[in-house]
OpenMM code with the backbone's topology and positions (N, CA, C; nanometers):
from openmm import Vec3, app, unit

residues = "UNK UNK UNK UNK UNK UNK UNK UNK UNK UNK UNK UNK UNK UNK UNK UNK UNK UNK UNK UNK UNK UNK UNK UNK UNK UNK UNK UNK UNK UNK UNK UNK UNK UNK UNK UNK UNK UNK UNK UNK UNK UNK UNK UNK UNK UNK UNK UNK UNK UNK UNK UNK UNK UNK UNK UNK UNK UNK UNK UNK UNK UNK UNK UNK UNK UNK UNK UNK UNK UNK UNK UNK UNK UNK UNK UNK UNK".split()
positions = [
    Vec3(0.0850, -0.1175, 0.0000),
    Vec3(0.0000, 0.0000, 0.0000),
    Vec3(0.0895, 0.1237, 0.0000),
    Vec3(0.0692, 0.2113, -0.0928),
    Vec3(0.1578, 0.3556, -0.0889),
    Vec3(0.0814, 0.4244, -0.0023),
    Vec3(0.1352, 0.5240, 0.0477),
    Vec3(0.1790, 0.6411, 0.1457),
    Vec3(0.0787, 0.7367, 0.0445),
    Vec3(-0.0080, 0.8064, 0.1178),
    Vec3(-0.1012, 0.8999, 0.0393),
    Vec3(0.0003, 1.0583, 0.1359),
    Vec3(0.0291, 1.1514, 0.0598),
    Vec3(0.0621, 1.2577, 0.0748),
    Vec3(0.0159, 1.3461, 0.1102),
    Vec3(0.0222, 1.4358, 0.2566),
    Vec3(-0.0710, 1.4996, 0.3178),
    Vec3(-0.0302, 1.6271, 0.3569),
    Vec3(-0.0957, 1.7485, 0.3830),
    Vec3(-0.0222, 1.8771, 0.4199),
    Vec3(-0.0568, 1.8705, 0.5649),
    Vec3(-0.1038, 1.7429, 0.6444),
    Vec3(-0.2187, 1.7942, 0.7643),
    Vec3(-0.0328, 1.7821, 0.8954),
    Vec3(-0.0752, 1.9452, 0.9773),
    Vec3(0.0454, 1.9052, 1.0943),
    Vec3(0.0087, 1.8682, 1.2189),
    Vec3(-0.0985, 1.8645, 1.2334),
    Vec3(-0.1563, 1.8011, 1.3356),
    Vec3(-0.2160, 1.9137, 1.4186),
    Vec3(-0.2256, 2.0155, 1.3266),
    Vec3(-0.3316, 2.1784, 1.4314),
    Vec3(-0.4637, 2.1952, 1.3284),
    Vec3(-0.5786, 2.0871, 1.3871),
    Vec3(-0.6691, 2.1200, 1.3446),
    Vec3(-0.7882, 2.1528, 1.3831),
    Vec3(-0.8015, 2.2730, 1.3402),
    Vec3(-0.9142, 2.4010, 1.4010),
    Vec3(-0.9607, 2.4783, 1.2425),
    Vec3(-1.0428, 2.4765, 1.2443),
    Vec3(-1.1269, 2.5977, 1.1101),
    Vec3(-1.1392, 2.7673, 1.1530),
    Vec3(-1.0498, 2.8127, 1.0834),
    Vec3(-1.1247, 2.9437, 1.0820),
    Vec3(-1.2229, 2.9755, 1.0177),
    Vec3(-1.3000, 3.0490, 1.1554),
    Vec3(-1.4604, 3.0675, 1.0607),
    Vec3(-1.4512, 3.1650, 0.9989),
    Vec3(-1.4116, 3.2517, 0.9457),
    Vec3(-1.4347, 3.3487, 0.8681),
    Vec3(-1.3458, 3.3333, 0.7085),
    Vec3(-1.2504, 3.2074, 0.6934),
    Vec3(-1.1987, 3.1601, 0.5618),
    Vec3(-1.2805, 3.0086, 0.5292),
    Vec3(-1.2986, 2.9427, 0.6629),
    Vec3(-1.3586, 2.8316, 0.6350),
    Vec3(-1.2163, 2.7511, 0.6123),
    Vec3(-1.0738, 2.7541, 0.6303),
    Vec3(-0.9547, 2.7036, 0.5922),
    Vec3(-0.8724, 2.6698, 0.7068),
    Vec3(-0.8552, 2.5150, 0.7235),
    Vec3(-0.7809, 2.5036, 0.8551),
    Vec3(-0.6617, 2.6038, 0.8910),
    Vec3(-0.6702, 2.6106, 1.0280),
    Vec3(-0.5009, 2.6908, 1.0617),
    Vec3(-0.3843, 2.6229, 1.0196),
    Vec3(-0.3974, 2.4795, 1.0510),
    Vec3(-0.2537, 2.4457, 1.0293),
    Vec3(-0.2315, 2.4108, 0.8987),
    Vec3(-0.3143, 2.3149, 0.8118),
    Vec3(-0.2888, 2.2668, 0.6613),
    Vec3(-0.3755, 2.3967, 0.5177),
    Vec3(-0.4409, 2.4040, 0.5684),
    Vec3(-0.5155, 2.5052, 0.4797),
    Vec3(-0.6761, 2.4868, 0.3714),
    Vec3(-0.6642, 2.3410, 0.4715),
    Vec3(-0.7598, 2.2969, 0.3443),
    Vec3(-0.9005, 2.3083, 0.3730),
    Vec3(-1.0215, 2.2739, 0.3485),
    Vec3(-1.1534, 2.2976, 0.3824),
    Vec3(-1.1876, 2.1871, 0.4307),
    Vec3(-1.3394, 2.2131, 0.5217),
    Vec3(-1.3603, 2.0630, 0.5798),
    Vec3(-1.3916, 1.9591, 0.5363),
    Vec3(-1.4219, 2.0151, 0.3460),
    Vec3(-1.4709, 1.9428, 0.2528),
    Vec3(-1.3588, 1.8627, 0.1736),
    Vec3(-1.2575, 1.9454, 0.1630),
    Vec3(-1.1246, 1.8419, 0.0879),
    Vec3(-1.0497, 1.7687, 0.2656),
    Vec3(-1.0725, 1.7906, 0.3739),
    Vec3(-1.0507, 1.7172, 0.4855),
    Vec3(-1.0997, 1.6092, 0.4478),
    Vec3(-1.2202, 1.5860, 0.4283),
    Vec3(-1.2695, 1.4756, 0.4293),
    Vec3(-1.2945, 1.4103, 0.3478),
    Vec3(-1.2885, 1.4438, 0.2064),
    Vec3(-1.2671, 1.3680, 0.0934),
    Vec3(-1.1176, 1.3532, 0.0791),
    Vec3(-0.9904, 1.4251, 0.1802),
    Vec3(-0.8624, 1.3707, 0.0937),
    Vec3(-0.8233, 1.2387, 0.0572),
    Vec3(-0.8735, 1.1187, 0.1566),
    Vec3(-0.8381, 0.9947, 0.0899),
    Vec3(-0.9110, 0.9308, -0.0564),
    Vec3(-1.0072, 0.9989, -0.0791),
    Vec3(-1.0796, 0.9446, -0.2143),
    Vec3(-1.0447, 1.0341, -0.3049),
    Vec3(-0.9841, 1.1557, -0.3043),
    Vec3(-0.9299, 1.2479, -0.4009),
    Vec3(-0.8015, 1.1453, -0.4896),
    Vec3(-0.8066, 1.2109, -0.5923),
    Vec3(-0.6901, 1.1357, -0.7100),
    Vec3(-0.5471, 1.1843, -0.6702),
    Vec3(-0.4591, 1.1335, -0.7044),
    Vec3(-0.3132, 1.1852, -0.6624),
    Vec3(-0.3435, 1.3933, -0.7318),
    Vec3(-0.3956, 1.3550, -0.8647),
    Vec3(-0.3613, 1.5182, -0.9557),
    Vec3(-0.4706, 1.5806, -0.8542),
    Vec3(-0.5980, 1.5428, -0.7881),
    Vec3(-0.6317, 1.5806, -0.7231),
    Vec3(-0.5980, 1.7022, -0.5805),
    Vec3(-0.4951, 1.5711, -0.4992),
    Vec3(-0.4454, 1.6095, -0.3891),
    Vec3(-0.3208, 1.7543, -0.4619),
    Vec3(-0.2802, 1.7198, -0.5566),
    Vec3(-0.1136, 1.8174, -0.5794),
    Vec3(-0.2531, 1.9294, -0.6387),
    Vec3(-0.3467, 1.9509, -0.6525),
    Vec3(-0.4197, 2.0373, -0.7039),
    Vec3(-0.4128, 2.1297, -0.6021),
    Vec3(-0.4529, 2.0886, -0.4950),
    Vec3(-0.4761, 2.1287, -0.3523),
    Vec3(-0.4080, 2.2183, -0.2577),
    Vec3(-0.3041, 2.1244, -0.2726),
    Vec3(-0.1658, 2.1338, -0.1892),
    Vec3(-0.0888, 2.2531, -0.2796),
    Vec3(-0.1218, 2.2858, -0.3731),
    Vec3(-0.0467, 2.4153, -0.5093),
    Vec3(-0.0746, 2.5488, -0.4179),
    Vec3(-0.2604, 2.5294, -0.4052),
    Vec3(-0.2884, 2.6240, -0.3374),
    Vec3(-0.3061, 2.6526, -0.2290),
    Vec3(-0.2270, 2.6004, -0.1288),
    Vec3(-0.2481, 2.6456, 0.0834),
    Vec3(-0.1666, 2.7330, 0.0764),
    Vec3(-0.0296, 2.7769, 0.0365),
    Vec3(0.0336, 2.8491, 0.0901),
    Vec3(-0.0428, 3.0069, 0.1018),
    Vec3(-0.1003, 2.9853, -0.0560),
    Vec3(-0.1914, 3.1697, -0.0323),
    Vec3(-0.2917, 3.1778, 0.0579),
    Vec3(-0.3538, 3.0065, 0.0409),
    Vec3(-0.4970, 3.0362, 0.1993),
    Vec3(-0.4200, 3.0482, 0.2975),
    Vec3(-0.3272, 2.9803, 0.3288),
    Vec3(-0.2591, 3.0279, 0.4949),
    Vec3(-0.2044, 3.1355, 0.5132),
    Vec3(-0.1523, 3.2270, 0.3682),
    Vec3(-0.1157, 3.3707, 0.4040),
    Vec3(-0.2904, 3.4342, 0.3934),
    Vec3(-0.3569, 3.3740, 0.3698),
    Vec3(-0.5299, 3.4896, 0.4128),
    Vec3(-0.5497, 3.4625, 0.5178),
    Vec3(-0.5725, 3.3661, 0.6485),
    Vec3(-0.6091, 3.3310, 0.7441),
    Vec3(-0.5280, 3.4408, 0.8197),
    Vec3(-0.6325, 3.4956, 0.9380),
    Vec3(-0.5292, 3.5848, 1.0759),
    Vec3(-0.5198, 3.4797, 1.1291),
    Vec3(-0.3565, 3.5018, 1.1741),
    Vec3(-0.3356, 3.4069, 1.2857),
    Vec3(-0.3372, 3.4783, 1.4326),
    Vec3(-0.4499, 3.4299, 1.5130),
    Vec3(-0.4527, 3.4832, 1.6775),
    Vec3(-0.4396, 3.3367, 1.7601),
    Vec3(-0.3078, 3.4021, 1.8526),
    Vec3(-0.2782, 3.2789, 1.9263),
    Vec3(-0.4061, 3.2738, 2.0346),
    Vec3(-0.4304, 3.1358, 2.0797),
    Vec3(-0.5307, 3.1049, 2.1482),
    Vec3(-0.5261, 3.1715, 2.3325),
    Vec3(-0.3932, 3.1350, 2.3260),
    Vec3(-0.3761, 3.2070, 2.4787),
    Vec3(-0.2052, 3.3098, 2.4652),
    Vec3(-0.1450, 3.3590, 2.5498),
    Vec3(-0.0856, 3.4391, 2.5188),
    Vec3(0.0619, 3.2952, 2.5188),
    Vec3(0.1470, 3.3384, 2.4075),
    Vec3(0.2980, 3.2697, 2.3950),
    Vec3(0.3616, 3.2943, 2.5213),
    Vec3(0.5010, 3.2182, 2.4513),
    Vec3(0.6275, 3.2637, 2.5507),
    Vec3(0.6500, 3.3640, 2.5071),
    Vec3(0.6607, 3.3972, 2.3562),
    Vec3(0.7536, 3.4954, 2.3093),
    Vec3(0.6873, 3.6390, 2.3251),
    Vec3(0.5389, 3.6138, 2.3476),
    Vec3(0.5039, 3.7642, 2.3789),
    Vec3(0.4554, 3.7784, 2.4960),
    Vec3(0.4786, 3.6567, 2.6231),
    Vec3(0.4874, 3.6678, 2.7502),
    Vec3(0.6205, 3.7581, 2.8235),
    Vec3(0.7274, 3.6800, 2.7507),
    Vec3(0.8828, 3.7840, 2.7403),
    Vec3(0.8905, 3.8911, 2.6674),
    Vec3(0.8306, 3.9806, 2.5810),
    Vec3(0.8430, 4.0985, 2.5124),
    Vec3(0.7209, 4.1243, 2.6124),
    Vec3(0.6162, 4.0854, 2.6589),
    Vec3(0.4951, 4.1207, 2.7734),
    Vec3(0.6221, 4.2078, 2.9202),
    Vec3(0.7106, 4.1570, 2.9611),
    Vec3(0.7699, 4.0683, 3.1024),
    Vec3(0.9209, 4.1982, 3.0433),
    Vec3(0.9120, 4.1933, 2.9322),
    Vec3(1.0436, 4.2759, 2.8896),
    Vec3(1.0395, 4.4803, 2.9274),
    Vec3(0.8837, 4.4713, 2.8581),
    Vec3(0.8301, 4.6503, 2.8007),
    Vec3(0.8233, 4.6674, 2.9627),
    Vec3(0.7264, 4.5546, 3.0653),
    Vec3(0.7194, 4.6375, 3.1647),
    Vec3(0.7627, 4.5951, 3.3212),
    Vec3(0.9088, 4.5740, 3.2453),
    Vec3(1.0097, 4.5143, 3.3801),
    Vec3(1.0051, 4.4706, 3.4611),
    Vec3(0.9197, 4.3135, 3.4488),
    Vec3(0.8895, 4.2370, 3.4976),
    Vec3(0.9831, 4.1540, 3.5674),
] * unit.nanometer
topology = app.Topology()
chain = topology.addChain("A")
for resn in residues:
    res = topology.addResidue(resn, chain)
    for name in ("N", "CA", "C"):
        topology.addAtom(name, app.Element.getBySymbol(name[0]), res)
């Protein structure tokens, strides 16, 4: 059995306002058809996430490290 080729990283959440996962980019509709999609199918797909993931805002869910320390930095914590 071959290895079906996937963009998924394991952060999956929908933004509602693209309808395009955060982490892979794809819809809940090619989510769930990717195993019955054709190989030209899937590379159809996968051509186009990089521009849906540059449309999606990314807002972290709770606050980082990195802007806990630039947080901890501005007010000399």
């Amino acid at each position: 059995m071959s290895t079906i080729e996937s963009p998924c990283i394991l952060v999956c959440a929908i933004d509602m306002k693209t309808g395009y996962c955060f982490g892979c980019g794809r819809t809940r509709e090619e989510i769930g058809a990717w195993l019955t999609m054709t190989p030209d199918d899937r590379r159809t797909v996968m051509a186009g996430l990089p521009a849906r993931l540059d449309s999606i805002e990314r807002r972290p869910r709770r606050e980082t490290r990195r802007t806990r320390m630039a947080r901890e930095k501005e007010g000399g914590i």
